[in-house]
C-alpha positions in Angstrom: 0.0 0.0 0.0 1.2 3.3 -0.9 -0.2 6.9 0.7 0.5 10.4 -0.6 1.9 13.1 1.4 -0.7 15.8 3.2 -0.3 18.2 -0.1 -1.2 21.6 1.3 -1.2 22.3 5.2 -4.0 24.6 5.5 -4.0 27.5 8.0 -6.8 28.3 10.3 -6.2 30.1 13.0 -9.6 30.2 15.2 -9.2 26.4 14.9 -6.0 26.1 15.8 -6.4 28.5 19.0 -9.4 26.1 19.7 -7.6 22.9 19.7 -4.1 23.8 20.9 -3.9 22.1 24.2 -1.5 20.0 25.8 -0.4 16.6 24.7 1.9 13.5 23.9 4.1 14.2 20.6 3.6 10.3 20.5 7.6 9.0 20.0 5.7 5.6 21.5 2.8 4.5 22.9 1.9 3.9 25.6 4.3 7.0 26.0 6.8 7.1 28.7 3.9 8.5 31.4 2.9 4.6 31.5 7.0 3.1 32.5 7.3 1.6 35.7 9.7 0.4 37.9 8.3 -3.0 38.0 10.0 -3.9 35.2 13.1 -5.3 35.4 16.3 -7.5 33.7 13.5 -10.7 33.3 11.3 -8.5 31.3 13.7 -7.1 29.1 15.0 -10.9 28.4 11.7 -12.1 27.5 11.1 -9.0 24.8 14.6 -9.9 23.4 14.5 -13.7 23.0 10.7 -13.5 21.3 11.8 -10.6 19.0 15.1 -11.8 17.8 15.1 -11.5 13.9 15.4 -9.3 11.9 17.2 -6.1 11.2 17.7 -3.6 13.9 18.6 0.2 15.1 21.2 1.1 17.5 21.2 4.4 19.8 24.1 5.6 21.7 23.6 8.8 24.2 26.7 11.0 24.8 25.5 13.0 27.5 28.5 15.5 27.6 28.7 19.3 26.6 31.0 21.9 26.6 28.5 24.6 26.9 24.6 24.6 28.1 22.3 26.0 26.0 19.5 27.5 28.1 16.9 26.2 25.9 18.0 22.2 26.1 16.0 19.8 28.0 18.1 16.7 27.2 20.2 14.8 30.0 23.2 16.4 29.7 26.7 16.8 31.7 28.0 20.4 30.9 31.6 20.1 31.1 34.9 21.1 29.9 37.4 18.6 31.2 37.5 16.1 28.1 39.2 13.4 30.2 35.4 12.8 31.8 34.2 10.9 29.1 36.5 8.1 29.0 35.3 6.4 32.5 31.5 6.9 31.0 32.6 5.2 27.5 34.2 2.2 29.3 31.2 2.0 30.8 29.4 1.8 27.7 31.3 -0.8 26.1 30.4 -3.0 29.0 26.6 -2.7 29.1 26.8 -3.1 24.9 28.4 -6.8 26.2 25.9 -7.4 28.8 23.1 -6.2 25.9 24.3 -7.8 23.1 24.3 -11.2 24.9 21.4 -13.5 23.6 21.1 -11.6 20.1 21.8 -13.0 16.9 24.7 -11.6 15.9 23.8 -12.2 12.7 20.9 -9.2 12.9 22.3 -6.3 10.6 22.4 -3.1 12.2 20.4 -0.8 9.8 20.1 2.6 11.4 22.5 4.1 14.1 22.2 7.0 15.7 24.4 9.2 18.4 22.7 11.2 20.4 23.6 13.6 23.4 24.4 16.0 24.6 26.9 16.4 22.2 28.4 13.1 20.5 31.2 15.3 19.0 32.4 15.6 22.8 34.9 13.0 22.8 38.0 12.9 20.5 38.5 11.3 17.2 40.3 8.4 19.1 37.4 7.8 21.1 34.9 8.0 18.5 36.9 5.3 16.5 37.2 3.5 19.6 33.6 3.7 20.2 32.9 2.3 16.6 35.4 -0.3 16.7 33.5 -2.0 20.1 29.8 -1.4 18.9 31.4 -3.3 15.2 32.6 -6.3 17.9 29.1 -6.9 19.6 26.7 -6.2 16.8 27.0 -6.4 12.9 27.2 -3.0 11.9 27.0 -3.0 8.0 29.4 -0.9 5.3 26.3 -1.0 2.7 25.4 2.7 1.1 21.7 1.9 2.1 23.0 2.0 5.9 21.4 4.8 7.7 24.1 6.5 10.0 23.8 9.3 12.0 25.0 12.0 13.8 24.2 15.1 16.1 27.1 17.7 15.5 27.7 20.7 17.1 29.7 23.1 14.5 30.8 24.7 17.6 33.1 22.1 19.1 34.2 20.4 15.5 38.2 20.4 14.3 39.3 20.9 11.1 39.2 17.0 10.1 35.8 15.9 12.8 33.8 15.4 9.6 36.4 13.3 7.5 37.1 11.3 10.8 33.1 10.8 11.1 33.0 9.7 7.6 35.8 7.2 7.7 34.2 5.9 10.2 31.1 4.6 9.0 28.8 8.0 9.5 26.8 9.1 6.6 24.2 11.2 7.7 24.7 14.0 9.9 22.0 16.8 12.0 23.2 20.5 13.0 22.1 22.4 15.7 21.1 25.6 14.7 18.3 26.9 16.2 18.5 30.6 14.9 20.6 32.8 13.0 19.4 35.9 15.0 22.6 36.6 17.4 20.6 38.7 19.5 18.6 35.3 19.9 21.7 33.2 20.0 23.2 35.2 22.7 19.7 34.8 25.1 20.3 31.3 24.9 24.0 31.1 25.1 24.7 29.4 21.4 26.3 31.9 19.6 27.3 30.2 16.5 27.9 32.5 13.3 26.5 31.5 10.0 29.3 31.2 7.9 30.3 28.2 10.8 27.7 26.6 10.0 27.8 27.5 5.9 31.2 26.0 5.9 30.3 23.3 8.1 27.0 22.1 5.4 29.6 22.9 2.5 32.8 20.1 4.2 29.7 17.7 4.7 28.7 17.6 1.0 32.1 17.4 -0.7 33.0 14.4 1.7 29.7 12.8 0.4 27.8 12.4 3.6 24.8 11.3 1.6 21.8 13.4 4.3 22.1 16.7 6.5 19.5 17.7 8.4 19.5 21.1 10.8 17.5 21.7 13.6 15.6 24.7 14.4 12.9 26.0 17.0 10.6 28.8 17.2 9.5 30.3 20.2 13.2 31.8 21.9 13.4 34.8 23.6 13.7 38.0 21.2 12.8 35.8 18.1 10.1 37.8 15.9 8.1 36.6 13.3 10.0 38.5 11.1 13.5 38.1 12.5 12.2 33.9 12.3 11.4 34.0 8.6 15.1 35.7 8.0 16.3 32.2 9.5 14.4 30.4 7.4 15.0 32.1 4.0 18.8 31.8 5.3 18.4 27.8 5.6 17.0 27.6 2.4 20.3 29.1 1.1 21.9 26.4 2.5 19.7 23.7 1.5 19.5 21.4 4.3 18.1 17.5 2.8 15.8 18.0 5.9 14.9 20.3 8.8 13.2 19.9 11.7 11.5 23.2 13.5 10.5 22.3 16.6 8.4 24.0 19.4 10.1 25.6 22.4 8.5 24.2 25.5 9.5 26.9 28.2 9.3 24.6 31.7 12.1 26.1 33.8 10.3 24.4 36.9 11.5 20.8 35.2 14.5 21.7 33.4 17.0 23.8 35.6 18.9 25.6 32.5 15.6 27.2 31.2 15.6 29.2 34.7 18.3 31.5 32.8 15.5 32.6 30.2 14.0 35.7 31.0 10.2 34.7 30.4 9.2 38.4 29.7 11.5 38.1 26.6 9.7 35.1 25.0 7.7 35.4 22.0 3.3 35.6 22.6 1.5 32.7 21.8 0.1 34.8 19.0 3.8 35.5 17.5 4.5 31.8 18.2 1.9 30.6 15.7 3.0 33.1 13.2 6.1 31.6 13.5 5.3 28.4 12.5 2.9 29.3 9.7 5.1 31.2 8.4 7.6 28.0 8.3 5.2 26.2 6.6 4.6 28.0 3.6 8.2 29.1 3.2 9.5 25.6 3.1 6.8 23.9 1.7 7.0 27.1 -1.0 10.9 26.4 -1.6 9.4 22.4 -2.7 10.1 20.9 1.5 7.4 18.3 1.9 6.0 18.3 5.5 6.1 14.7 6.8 4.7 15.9 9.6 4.6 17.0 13.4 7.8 19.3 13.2 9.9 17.5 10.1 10.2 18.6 6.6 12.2 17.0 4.0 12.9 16.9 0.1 10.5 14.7 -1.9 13.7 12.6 -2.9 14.8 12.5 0.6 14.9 9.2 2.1 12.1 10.2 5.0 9.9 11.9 2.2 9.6 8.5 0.3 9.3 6.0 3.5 6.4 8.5 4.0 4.7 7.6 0.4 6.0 4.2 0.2 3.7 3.4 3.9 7.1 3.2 5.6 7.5 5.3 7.9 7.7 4.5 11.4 8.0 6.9 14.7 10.0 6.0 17.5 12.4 7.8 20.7 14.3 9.8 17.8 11.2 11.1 16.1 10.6 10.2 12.3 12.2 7.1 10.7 12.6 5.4 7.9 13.3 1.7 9.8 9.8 0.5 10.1 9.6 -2.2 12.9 13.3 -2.6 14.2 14.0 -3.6 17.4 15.4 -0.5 19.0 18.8 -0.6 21.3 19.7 2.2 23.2 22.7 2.5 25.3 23.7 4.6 27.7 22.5 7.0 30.4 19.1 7.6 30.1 18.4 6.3 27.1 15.2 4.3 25.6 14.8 1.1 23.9 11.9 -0.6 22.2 12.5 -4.7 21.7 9.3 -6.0 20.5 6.5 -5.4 22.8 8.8 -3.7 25.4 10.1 -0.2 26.3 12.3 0.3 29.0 14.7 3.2 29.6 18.0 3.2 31.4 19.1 5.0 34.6 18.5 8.7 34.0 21.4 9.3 37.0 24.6 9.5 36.0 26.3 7.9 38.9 23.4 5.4 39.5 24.2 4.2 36.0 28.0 3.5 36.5 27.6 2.0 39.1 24.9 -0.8 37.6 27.7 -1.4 35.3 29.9 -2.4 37.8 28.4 -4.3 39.2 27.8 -6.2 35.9 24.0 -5.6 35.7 22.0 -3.7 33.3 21.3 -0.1 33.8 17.2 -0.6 33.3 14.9 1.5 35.7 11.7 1.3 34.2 9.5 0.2 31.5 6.4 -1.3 30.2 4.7 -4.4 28.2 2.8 -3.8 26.0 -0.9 -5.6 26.0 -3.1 -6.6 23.3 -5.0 -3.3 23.8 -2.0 -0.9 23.6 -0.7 -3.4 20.2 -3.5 -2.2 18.4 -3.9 1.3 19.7 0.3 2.0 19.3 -0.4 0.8 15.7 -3.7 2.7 14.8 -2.0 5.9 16.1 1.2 5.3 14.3 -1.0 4.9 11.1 -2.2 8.4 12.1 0.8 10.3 12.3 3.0 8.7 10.1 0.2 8.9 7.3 -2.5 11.1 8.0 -4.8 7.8 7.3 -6.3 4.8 9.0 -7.8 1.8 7.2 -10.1 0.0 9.2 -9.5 -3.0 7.3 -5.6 -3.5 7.5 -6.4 -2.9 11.8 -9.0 -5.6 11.2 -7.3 -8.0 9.6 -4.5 -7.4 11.9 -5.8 -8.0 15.6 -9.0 -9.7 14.8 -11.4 -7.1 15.5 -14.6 -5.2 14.3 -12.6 -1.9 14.2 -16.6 0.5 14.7 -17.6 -1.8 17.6 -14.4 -2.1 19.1 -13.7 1.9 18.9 -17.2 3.0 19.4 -16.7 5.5 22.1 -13.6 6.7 20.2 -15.1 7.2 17.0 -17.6 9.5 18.7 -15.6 11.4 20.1 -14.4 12.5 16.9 -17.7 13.7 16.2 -16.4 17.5 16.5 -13.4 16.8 14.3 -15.6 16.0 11.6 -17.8 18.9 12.2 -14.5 21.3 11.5 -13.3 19.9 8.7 -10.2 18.4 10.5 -11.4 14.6 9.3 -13.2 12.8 7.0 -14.6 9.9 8.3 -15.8 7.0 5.7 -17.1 3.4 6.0 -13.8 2.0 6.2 -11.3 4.7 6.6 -10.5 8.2 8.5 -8.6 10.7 6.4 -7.3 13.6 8.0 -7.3 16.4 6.1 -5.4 19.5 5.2 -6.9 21.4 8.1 -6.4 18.6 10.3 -2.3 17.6 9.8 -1.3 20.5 12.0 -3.8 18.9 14.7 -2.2 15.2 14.7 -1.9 15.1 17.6 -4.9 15.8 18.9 -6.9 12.6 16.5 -4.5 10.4 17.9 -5.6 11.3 21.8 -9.0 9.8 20.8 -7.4 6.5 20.7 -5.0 6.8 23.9 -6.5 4.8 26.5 -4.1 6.4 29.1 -4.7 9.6 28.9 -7.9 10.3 30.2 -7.4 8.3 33.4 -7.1 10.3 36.7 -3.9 8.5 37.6 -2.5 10.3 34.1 -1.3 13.8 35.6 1.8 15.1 33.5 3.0 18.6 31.6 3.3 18.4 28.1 4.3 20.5 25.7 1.1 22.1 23.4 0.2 20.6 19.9 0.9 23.1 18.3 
């Protein structure tokens, strides 16, 4: 089955305001709200040994930074002394021996991905190093279809970073940007001059690195809905393969940096929504297609066509083209998803290290999935991966009569259809070009968690 991309994103603004509430951005469900501590080394054996075939993804979190930027909610270790991350590496290469025991180690590794903080923390010889013991406990491939990435900070590369990352196996890489606006950059302490980042972009295509994506959000203190479109008309000079423009979430009571934002000098909600209309129509003007949530890529790019080719899958890093591979994260903090299972690893730094020596894995918390949340995770990834949802395929899937089973929930959509933001057939629900921006609103009416009282959390607003 194929599906076409949402083709124009249309803009109303008293629906929008209506609708814009709180809720999950949907990286899993049930979302992390639902992990437990109950779940423990057993659990996590049981997911592997049923779900071992097949190819997989790898994650690696690099929690160190030289510099905090005041906008980051990612668990991070701001630090300058480079001789840190060794201990937390050698740490690393132990839990990927205590995870990669009872895999097959024939399982090719299809997408990698490091993550931080800022991977390009540690040095060259550390990065190799890094490689060389993931390549001993899993089958990491040398194929061009391999997906291989990244997060860079132009900031803290040398002259050679990106030739290093390249001859070792990378082929993808993700800036952080953010904004071009220094007045902006300065308020969130990343100064980081555009011809950095031009030259950076420019060394990245003539070694060949075959995808670069740079991240942006809206929503910074002093941005402007006209200082914002300057960053974007200055991206499209440099002609990213994808962006990503996401939403700052200003919670200073949960993330400690975000305390050193003066509130009075965010944007309104008003310019906020300005902001990211006017994203919109300048990229998708300048031929980006929006896959969706916060991502736009180029209708070759890889994520563009997983989209069209009813490929694309959603998982702890956002949008992916790896539909259904077991997930592997490693290190502090960090996520996996192994079949029916998520669990997530020791958010504390110390608590970590010290699980892995004593030779047991790092796993706090996590959850099996039921029957129930099988079919619901899949009909919301339908949703927001392709703005569609055949009752059939669900049907033939689970074994169920798709309007009695989701009677109340169809329903409920009952003002959805009334605005325009759905179309709701005999067999199918299509949202529509109103309705993309509002994703994530459609797919709470088929999240069983979050109405219950038990379910108290902050998130960030849809829109």
């Amino acid at each position: 089955m194929t599906h076409t991309l949402l083709p124009n994103i249309q803009w109303d603004i008293d629906l929008i305001k209506r609708y814009d509430k709180s809720g999950p951005r949907y990286t899993s469900y049930p979302t992390a709200v639902q992990f437990n501590g109950g779940f423990d080394t057993r659990h996590y054996q049981a997911a592997r040994d049923a779900s071992n075939h097949g190819p997989m993804s790898l994650y690696v979190h690099i929690p160190f930074c030289a510099h905090v930027c005041y906008y980051c909610a990612c668990n991070k270790i701001i630090t300058k002394r480079k001789e840190k991350a060794q201990p937390y590496l050698d740490a690393l290469y132990k839990e990927m021996a205590l995870r990669s025991d009872g895999y097959d180690k024939n399982r090719p590794i299809e997408q990698l991905h490091w993550g931080g903080g800022t991977p390009t923390f540690i040095s060259h010889e550390q990065m190799t190093e890094l490689m060389t013991e993931m390549g001993k406990h899993f089958n990491l491939l040398d194929t061009e279809d391999r997906d291989y990435s990244i997060e860079i900070d132009p900031r803290e590369l040398q002259p050679d970073t990106l030739a290093h990352l390249k001859s070792i196996g990378f082929n993808r890489v993700s800036l952080g940007v953010q904004d071009f606006d220094e007045k902006v950059q300065k308020a969130v302490n990343r100064v980081q001059p555009l011809e950095m980042t031009r030259n950076t972009l420019e060394e990245a295509r003539r070694l060949g690195f075959k995808s670069i994506n740079i991240d942006l959000i809206y929503g910074l203190p002093f941005q402007t809905r006209e200082s914002f479109a300057q960053t974007l008309k200055t991206v499209l000079e440099l002609d990213p393969d994808r962006l990503s423009v996401f939403n700052y979430a200003h919670l200073p009571e949960r993330f400690m940096p975000q305390r050193r934002i003066n509130e009075a000098d965010l944007p309104s909600g008003e310019q906020k929504l300005g902001m990211l209309e006017d994203s919109i129509r300048i990229l998708t003007d300048a031929g980006y297609h929006y896959v969706g949530m916060d991502h736009f890529a180029k209708p070759d790019d890889s994520l563009a066509q997983a989209q069209i080719q009813g490929k694309l899958h959603r998982n702890f890093q956002g949008y992916t083209t790896h539909e259904e591979c077991d997930l592997v994260a490693l290190g502090v903090s960090s996520i996996s998803q192994i079949g029916d299972a998520y669990f997530q690893n020791s958010a504390d730094i110390d608590e970590y290290m010290n699980s892995i020596t004593d030779a047991t894995l790092p796993i706090k918390r996590g959850v099996i999935l039921t029957e129930e949340d099988d079919l619901r995770r899949a009909v919301i990834k339908q949703l927001i991966c392709h703005f569609n949802l055949d009752f059939k395929d669900i049907e033939s899937r689970f074994k169920i009569q798709f309007k009695q089973h989701f009677k109340e929930e169809l329903h409920s959509l009952t003002p959805y259809i009334e605005d325009g933001l759905i179309s709701l057939n005999e067999d199918s629900i299509q949202v529509t070009d109103k309705g993309g921006l509002l994703i994530r609103n459609i797919c709470m009416a088929f999240d069983e968690y979050i109405s219950h009282p038990e379910h108290k959390v902050s998130y960030s607003k849809v829109i």
